[in-house]
N, C-alpha and C positions, 0 to 999 in steps of 0.2 A: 413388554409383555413377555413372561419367564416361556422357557422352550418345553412343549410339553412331555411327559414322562414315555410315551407309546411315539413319539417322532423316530421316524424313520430316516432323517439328516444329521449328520455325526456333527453334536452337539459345538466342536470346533470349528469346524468347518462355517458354520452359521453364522456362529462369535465373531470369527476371520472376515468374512464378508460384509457383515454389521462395522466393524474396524477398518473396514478399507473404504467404505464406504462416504463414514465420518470422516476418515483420513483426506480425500479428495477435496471435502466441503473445506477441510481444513486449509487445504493448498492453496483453493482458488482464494481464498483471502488473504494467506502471504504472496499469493501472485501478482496481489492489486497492489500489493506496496512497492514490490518490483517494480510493478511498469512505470513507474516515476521515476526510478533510478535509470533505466535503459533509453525512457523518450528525450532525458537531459544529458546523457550519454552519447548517444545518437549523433544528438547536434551540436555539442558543445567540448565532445571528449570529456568532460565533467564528470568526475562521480560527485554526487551531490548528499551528502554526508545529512543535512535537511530534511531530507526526504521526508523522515518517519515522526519528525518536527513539527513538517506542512501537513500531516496528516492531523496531527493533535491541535493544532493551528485552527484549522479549520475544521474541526469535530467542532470547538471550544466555542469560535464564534458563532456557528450555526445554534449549538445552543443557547449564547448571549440573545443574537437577536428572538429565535424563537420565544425567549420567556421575557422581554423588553427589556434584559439588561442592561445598564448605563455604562457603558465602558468608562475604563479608569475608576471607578466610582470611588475604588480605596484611596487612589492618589487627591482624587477631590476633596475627598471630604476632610484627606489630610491635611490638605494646604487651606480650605477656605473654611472648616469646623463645620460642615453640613453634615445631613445623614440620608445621601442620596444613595439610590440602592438600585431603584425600578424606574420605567416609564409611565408606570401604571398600566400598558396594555402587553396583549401576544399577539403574534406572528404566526400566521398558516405557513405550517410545514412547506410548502413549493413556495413562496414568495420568501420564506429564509434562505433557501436553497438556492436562488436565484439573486438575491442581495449577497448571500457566502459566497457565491462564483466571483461577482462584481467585486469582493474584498479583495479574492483570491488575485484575480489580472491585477489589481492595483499592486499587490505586493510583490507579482512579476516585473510591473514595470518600475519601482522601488529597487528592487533587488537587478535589474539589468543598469536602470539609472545612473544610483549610486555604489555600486559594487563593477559589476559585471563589463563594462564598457571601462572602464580603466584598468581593466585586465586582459585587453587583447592583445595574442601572441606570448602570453608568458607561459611559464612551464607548468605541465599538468597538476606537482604539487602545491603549484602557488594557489592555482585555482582550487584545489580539491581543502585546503587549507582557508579559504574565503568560504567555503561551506561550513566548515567547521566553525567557523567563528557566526557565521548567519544562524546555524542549526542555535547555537546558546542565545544569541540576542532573539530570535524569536522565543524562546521557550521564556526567556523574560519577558518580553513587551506582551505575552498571550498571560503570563503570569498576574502583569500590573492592569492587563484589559478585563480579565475575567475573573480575577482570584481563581483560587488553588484548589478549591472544595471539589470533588468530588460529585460529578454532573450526571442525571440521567437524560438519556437522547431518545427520547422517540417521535420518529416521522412517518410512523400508521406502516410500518414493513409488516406483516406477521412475522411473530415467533412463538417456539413454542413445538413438540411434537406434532408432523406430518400428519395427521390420522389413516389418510390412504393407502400409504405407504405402511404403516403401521398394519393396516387389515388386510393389505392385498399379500405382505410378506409372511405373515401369519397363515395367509390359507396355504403358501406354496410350501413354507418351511415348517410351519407348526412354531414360528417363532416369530414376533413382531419386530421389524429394525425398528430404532430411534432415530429418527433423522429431524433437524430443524426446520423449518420452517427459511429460518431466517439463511440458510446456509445455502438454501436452492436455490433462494433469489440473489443470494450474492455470486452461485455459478453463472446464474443466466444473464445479472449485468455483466459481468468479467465477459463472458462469451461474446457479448456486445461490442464489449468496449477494443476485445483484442481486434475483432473483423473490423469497426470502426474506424481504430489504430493502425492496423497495416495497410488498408485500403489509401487512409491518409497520407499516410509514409512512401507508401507506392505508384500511387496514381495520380498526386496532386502538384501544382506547381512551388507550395509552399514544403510539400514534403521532401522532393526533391532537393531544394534549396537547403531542407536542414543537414541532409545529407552532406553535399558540397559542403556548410561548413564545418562539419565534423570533420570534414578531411584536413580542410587547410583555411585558416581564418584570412588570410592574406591574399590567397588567389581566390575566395567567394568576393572576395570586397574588390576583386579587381574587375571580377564579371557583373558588376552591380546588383550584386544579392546586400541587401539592407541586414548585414547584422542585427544591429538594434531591434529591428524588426521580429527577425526567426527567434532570437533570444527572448525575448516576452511572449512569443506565440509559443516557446516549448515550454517556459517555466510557468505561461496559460495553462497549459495542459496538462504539466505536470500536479498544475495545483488542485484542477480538478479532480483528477485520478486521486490525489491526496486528500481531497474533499470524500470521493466515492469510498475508497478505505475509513476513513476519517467513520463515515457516518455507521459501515458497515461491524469496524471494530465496537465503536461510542455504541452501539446500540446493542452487542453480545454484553459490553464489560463493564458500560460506563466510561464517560468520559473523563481522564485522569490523565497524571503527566506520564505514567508506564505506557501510557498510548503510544509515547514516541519511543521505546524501546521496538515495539515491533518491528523497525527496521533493523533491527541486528539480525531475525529471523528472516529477512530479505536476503541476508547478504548469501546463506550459502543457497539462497534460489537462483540468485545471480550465475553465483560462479560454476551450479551445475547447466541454466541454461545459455548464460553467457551475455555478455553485459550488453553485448547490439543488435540482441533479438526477443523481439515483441511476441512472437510466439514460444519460443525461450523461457520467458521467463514465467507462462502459463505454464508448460510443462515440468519447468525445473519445480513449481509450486506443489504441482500436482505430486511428484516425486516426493519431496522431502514430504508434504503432508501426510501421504501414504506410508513413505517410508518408514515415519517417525512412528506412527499409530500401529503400524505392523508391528515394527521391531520391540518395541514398550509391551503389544498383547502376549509375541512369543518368545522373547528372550526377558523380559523385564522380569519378570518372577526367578528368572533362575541368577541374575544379577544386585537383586536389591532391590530395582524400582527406577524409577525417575531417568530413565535414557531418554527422553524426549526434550532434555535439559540439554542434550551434547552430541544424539546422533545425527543432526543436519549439520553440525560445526564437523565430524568426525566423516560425513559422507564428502563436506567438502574439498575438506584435506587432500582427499585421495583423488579428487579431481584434479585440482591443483598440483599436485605431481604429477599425472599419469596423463590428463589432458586439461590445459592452463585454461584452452579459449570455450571451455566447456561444451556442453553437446551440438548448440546452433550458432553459437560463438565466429565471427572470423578469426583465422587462423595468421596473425602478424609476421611476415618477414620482412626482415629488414638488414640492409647490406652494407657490409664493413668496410 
């Protein structure tokens, strides 16, 4: 809704606040991609280069099963000259949701199986390097599962212009914000999921325990903490969290294989709020989202345009020089 001509609020000012606003919405959904990187961080010393993978992963099948897709279908039809396609039926949104969870564990316990348990004690590039190679074989096998087209995701969220927020800012400013719909609910899962996540981390015996092995794989396994265990219960959780992004990106943009770039956008979330912390990486989201949406409304015109292409890579930099373990980060010493 345009700012009226007799408003009495300096027409910037308004802009600025509508832009910071957006900005926040924006964060909290790079923050969701984060927390997957940090929960498998945590416990594993991993950085999980997948991450934004398992998001697309799991966008992809939740809408296979929703519309009764035949997984493999293109491989089948290859090999045996069918033209299978469908089930013939759908799938209610919460019983997809809950079958994509069941997908999700099975491929943590896959991916601890045959990966991950023959990698203990080795060195963090080795393991960071078995992400990399994980991150392409999925973005294959979700290739040959689902084909490549170009997916629309809806599971009944609203979106679309707030109205209330649209009329209640109009009476105060003579100016309506735009805010989404869908962007409020992605704050209030996030809000969720981080009190959820540190509660879990903090207070529980399995959290604890992931803790312990993030420190040392060797001396958890001496106190009889089940690796195998805590490793399928974080790369559990982290699928879910990749499920919660998965569904929240898929359903602003469409489910697509750029779904799994959005973890590049995680990474300077990471390094401002710092790779082992669950509140972190809320904050650092909220930062660059703000950041990015500020600096593009008032610097962007006097530069060209398109800063929101390099100012969170550019903010992170400077973190990384000035401070490595970033704002909630621990701080690593270590003696020569």
């Amino acid at each position: 809704m345009p700012l009226r001509e007799d408003s009495s609020v300096p027409e910037q000012l308004v802009f600025a606040m509508e832009v910071t606003l957006n900005g926040l919405m924006a964060g909290v959904l790079y923050a969701l991609v984060a927390l997957g990187f940090v929960l498998i961080y945590k416990a594993s010393g991993i950085f999980n280069y997948a991450q934004g993978v398992m998001a697309l992963f799991a966008a992809m099948t939740l809408v296979g099963i929703m519309n009764g897709q035949v997984p493999f279908a293109h491989l089948i039809n290859a090999i045996f000259g069918g033209h299978v396609t469908h089930f013939g039926w759908t799938v209610p949104s919460f019983v997809a949701i809950v079958l994509t969870i069941g997908v999700m564990v099975l491929l943590a316990w896959m991916v601890q199986h045959f990966v991950m348990r023959h990698l203990v004690g080795q060195e963090p590039i080795i393991l960071f390097m078995a992400t990399i190679g994980l991150a392409y074989l999925l973005e294959g096998v979700a290739d040959l599962m689902w084909g490549s087209e170009i997916k629309t995701l809806d599971v009944g969220l609203p979106q679309g212009i707030n109205l209330w927020i649209d009329e209640t800012t109009f009476q105060i400013f003579d100016y309506g914000f735009f805010i989404d719909n869908l962007d409020i609910v992605a704050t209030i899962i996030a809000a969720l999921l981080v009190a959820g996540l540190v509660a879990f981390a903090q207070y529980t015996k399995q959290g604890r325990a992931m803790r312990a092995v993030a420190d040392d794989h060797q001396a958890a396994l001496s106190v009889g903490i089940s690796l195998s265990f805590i490793w399928v219960l974080v790369w559990s959780v982290a699928g879910f969290v990749a499920l919660v992004a998965g569904i929240m990106w898929g359903t602003k943009s469409g489910v697509q294989f750029s779904l799994s770039l959005i973890a590049l956008k995680a990474l300077p979330v990471l390094m401002l709020g710092g790779f082992t912390s669950i509140p972190g990486a809320i904050v650092g989201g909220l930062i660059i989202g703000v950041g990015e949406k500020l600096f593009e409304f008032l610097i962007g015109p006097m530069v060209g345009g398109a800063t929101e292409n390099w100012f969170a890579y550019v903010l992170a930099l400077l973190f990384l020089v000035f401070r490595p373990q970033g704002l909630f980060g621990e701080k690593i010493i270590e003696r020569v």
